[in-house]
C-alpha positions in Angstrom: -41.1 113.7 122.0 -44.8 115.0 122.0 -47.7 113.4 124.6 -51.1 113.9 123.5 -54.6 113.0 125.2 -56.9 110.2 123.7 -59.3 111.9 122.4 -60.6 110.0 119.4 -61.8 106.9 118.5 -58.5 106.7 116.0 -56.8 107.7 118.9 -57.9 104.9 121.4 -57.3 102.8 118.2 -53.4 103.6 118.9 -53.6 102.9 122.5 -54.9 100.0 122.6 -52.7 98.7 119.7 -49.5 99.1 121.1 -48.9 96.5 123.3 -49.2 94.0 120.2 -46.4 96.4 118.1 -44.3 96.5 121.2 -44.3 92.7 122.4 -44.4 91.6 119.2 -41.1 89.3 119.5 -41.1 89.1 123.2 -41.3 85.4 123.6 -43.0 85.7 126.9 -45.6 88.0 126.4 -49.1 86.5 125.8 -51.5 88.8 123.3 -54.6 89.8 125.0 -57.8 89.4 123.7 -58.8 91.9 121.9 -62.5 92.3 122.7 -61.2 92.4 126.0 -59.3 95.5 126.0 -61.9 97.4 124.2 -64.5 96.4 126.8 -62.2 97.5 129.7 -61.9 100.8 127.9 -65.6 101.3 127.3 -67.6 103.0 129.6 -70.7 101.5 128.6 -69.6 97.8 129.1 -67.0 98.5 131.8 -69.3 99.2 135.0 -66.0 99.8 136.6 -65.7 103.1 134.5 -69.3 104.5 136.0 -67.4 105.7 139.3 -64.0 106.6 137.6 -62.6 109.7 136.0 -59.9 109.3 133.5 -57.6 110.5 130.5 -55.8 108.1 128.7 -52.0 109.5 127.0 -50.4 108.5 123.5 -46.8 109.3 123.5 -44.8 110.1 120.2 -41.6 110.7 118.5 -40.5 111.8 114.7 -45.1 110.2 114.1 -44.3 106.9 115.9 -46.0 106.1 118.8 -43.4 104.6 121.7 -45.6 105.2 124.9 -48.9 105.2 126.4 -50.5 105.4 130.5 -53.6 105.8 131.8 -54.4 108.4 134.5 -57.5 108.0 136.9 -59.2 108.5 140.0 -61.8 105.5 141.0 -63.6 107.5 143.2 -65.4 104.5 145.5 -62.2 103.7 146.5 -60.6 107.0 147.2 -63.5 107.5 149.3 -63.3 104.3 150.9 -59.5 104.5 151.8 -60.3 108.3 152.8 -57.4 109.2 151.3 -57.2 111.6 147.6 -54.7 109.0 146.1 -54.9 108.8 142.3 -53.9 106.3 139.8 -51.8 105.1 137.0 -52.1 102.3 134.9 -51.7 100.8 131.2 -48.1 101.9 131.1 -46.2 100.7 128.6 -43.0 102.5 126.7 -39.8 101.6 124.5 -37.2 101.7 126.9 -36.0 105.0 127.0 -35.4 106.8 130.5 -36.6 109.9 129.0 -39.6 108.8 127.9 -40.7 106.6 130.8 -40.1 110.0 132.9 -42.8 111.8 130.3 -45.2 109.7 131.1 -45.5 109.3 134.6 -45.0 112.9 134.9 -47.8 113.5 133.0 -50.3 111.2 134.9 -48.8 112.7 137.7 -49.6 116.0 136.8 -53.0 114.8 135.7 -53.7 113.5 138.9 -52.4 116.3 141.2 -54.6 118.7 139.2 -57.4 116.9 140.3 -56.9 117.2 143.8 -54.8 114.3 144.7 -51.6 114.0 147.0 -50.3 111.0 146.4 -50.1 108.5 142.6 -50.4 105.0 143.4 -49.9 101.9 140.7 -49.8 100.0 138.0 -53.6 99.8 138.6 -56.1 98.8 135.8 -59.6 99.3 135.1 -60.5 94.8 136.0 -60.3 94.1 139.6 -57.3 92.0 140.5 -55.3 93.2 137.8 -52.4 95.5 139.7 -49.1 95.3 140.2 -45.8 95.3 138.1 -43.6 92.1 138.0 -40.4 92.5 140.0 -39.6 88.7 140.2 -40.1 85.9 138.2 -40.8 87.0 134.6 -40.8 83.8 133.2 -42.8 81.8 132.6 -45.5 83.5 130.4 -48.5 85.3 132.7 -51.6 83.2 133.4 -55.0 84.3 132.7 -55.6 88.3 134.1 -52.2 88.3 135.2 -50.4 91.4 134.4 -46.6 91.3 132.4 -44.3 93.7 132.4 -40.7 93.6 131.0 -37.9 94.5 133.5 -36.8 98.1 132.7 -40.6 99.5 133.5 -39.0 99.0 136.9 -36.4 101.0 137.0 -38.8 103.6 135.0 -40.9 103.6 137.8 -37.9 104.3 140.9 -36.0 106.8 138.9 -39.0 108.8 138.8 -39.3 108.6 142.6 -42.5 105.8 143.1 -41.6 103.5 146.1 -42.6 100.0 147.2 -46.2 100.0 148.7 -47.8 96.8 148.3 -46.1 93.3 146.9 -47.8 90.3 145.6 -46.7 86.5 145.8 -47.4 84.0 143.4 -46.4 79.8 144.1 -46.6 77.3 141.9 -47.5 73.2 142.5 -46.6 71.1 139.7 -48.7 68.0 139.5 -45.7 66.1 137.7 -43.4 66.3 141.4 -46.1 67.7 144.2 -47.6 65.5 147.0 -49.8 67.6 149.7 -47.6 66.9 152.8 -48.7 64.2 154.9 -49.2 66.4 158.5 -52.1 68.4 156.3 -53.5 65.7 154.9 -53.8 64.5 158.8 -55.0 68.3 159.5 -57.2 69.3 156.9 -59.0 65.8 157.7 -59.3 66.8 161.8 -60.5 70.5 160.5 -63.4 68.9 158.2 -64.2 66.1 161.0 -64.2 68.8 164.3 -65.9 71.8 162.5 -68.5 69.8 160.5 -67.4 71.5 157.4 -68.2 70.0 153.9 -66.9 70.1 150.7 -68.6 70.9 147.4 -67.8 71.9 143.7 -69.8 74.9 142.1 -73.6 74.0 140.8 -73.0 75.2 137.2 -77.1 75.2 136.5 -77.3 77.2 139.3 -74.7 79.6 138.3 -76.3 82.9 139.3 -76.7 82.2 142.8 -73.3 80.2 143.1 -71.7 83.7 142.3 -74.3 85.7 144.8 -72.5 83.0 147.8 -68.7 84.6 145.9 -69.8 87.8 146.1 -71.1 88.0 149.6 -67.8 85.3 150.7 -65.4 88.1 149.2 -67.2 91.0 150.9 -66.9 89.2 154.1 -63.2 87.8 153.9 -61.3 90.5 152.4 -63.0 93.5 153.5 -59.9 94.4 156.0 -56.9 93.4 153.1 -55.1 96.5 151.4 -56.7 97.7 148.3 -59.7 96.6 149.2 -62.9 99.2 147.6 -66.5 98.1 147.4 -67.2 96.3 144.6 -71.0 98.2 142.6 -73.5 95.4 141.8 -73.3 96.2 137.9 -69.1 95.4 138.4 -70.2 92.1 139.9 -72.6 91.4 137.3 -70.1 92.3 134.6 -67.5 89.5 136.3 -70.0 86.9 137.0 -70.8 87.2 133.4 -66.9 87.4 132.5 -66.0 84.2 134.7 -68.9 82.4 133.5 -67.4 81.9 129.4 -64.4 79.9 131.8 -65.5 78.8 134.9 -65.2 75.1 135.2 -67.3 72.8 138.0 -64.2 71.1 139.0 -62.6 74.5 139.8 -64.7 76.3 142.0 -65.0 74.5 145.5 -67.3 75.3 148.4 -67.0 74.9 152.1 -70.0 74.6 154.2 -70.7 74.2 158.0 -73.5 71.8 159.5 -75.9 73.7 158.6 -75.1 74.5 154.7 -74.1 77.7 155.3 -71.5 78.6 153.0 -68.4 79.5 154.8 -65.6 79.6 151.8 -64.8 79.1 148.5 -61.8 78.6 146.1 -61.8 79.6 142.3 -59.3 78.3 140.1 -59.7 79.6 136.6 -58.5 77.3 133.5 -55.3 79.0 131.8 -56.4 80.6 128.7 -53.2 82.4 127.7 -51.9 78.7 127.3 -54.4 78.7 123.9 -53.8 82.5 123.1 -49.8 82.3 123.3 -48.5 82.6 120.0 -51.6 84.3 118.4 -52.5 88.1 118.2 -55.4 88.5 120.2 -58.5 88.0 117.8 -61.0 84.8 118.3 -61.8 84.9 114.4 -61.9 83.4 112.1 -59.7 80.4 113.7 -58.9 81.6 117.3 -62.6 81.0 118.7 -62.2 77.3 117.6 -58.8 76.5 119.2 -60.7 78.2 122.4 -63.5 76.0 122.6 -61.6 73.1 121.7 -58.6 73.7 124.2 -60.8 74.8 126.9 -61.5 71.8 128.5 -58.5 69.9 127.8 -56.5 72.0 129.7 -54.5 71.4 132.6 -52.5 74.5 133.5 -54.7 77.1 136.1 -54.7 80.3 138.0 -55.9 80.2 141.3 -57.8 83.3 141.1 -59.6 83.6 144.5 -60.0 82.1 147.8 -62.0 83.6 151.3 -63.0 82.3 154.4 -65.5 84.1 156.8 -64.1 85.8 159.7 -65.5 83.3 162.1 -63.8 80.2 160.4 -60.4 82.3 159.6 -57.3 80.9 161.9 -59.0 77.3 161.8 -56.9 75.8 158.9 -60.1 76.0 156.7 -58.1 77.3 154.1 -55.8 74.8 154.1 -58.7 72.4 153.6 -60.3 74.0 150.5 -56.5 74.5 149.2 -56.6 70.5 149.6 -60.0 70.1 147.8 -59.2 72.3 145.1 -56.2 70.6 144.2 -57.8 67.2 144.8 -60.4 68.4 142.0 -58.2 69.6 139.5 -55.2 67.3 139.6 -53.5 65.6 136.7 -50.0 64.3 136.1 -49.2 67.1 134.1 -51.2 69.7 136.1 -49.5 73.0 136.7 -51.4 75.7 139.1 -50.2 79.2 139.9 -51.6 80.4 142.8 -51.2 84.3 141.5 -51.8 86.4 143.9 -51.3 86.8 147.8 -50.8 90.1 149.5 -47.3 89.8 151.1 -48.5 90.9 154.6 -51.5 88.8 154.5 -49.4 86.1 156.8 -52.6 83.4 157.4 -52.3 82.9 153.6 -49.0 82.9 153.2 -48.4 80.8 155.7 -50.9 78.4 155.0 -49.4 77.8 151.4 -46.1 77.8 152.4 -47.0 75.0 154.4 -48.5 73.2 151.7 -44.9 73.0 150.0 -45.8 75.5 147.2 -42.7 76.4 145.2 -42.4 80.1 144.9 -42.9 81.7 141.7 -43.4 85.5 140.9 -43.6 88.8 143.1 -45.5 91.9 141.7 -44.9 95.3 143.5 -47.7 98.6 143.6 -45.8 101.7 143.8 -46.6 105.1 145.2 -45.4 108.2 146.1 -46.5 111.4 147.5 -47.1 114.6 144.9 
């Protein structure tokens, strides 16, 4: 076996090519969009690369590629968390012990040579993109969510990386869910006795809709783990991202008395309900099943929800959970709520009072070099 650096554009070619040679007949996997993946790995359309330094490996045996992981340092965040941890993502490898082991030693080495004592991951290069599955593999990913097949996980233990963070996904099936009765009863109480209201997104008045996400987010997950200062050309680049999906109906708003925004919900139509079964490219057919299928669809990922620190404890949550479903709701409606930080107990125990059916559980690993 021989690992190489990226270091052409034939090279990134490879990389970026071998998830669709090495799901090819995985029934679960969904293809990625193409343009996608060569935006995240291009530093000038990825505003996320202008703070991060990486090296991206190819991993080979008897001329066929079997491997590849990405090594990095984002340095906002390692200032942020104060600590010199460095990163890993894009893994992906046949399974073969030996290889796996290659790999991670490599990014490990890469990392420790620049300084850091401890490798933390899967991580990627688009925000809210981490984690490997550990539960729940099927069914097929929604939009942005990560997919892993189950081996990567044992990869990952043998070569020492530990449990640091887990994420916990729910379901609510339209077909067999009723929001329980004591939160309809609550969730009214909360809007009546805090004056809150209820809106859906302003689509013409997009650019300042996403200022109010932006500056919501900031506010309301400042203190979760992972957490690193988002740079105003990232935002930018997302708002712009979000906007070729973002639907009225599934961004909500909640505001106090005085129309001051005090929380917000995003749930994001399912794409990878359209791109299943395809292999990744819009044209010449792909961009017309998109625009077709967009609005018909009735499967979602709730990608985001935040409530100030001042209206946190207060069941607000719970109230915007209510409206979002309320605005999105079908028969045959199916919404992943993908993800919530496992120690982050006012979520979790907000949706586990709404009777969500749990679903999948990703794990971040990490260990000290």
């Amino acid at each position: 076996m021989h690992i190489r650096p990226v270091e052409s554009n034939s090279d990134l070619k490879a990389f970026l090519q071998f998830p669709y040679d090495h799901y090819k007949d995985d029934p679960v996997w969904v293809p990625l969009l193409r343009f996608d993946q060569r935006k995240a790995f291009n530093p000038r359309k990825n505003a996320f690369l202008d703070h991060c330094t990486y090296q991206l490996f190819l991993l080979e045996k008897d001329g066929k590629l079997i491997g590849r992981i990405a090594a990095f340092i984002d340095h906002i965040a390692m200032d942020y968390w104060g600590e010199r941890i460095g990163l890993f993502g894009y893994y992906e490898c046949v399974q073969d012990p030996e290889a796996g082991r290659l790999l991670l030693e490599t990014a490990r080495d890469w990392v420790l040579d620049k300084g850091c004592t401890r490798m933390r991951g899967p991580w990627s290069f688009v925000s809210q993109e981490w984690g490997s599955v550990v539960e729940g593999f099927t069914p097929s990913p929604v939009i942005m969510g990560p997919y892993n097949p189950p081996y990567y996980n044992e990869d990952y233990a043998a070569f020492g990386l530990e449990k640091v963070q887990d994420m916990l996904c729910w379901y609510i099936d339209g077909a067999e869910y009723e929001i329980p009765e004591r939160i309809m009863h609550l969730t009214d109480a909360v809007a009546k006795r805090y004056k809150v209201r209820i809106r859906h997104m302003n689509i013409k008045d997009y650019d300042n809709e996403v200022k109010h996400i932006l500056a919501l987010s900031n506010n309301s997950i400042i203190d979760n783990w992972g957490y690193s200062p988002v740079t105003d050309a990232e935002a930018q680049s997302m708002a712009d991202d979000l906007r070729l999906v973002a639907q009225e109906r599934g961004v909500i708003f909640a505001e106090d008395e005085h129309g001051e925004v005090i929380g917000f919900a995003i749930a994001l139509p399912d794409i990878n309900v359209l791109l299943k079964g395809g292999d990744g490219r819009l044209f010449p057919f792909g961009i017309f099943k998109l625009l077709y299928g967009l609005p018909r669809l009735t499967r979602f990922r709730m990608f985001a929800l935040g409530v100030v620190p001042e209206y946190q404890g207060k069941a607000v949550d719970s109230l915007i959970y209510r409206a979002l479903y309320e605005s999105v709701y079908s028969k045959d409606m199916w919404m992943e709520i993908n993800y919530v930080l496992e120690d982050n107990w006012p979520m979790v125990n907000a949706i586990k009072k709404l009777n969500a059916t749990p679903l999948r559980r990703y794990r971040v690993f990490e260990m000290e070099i």
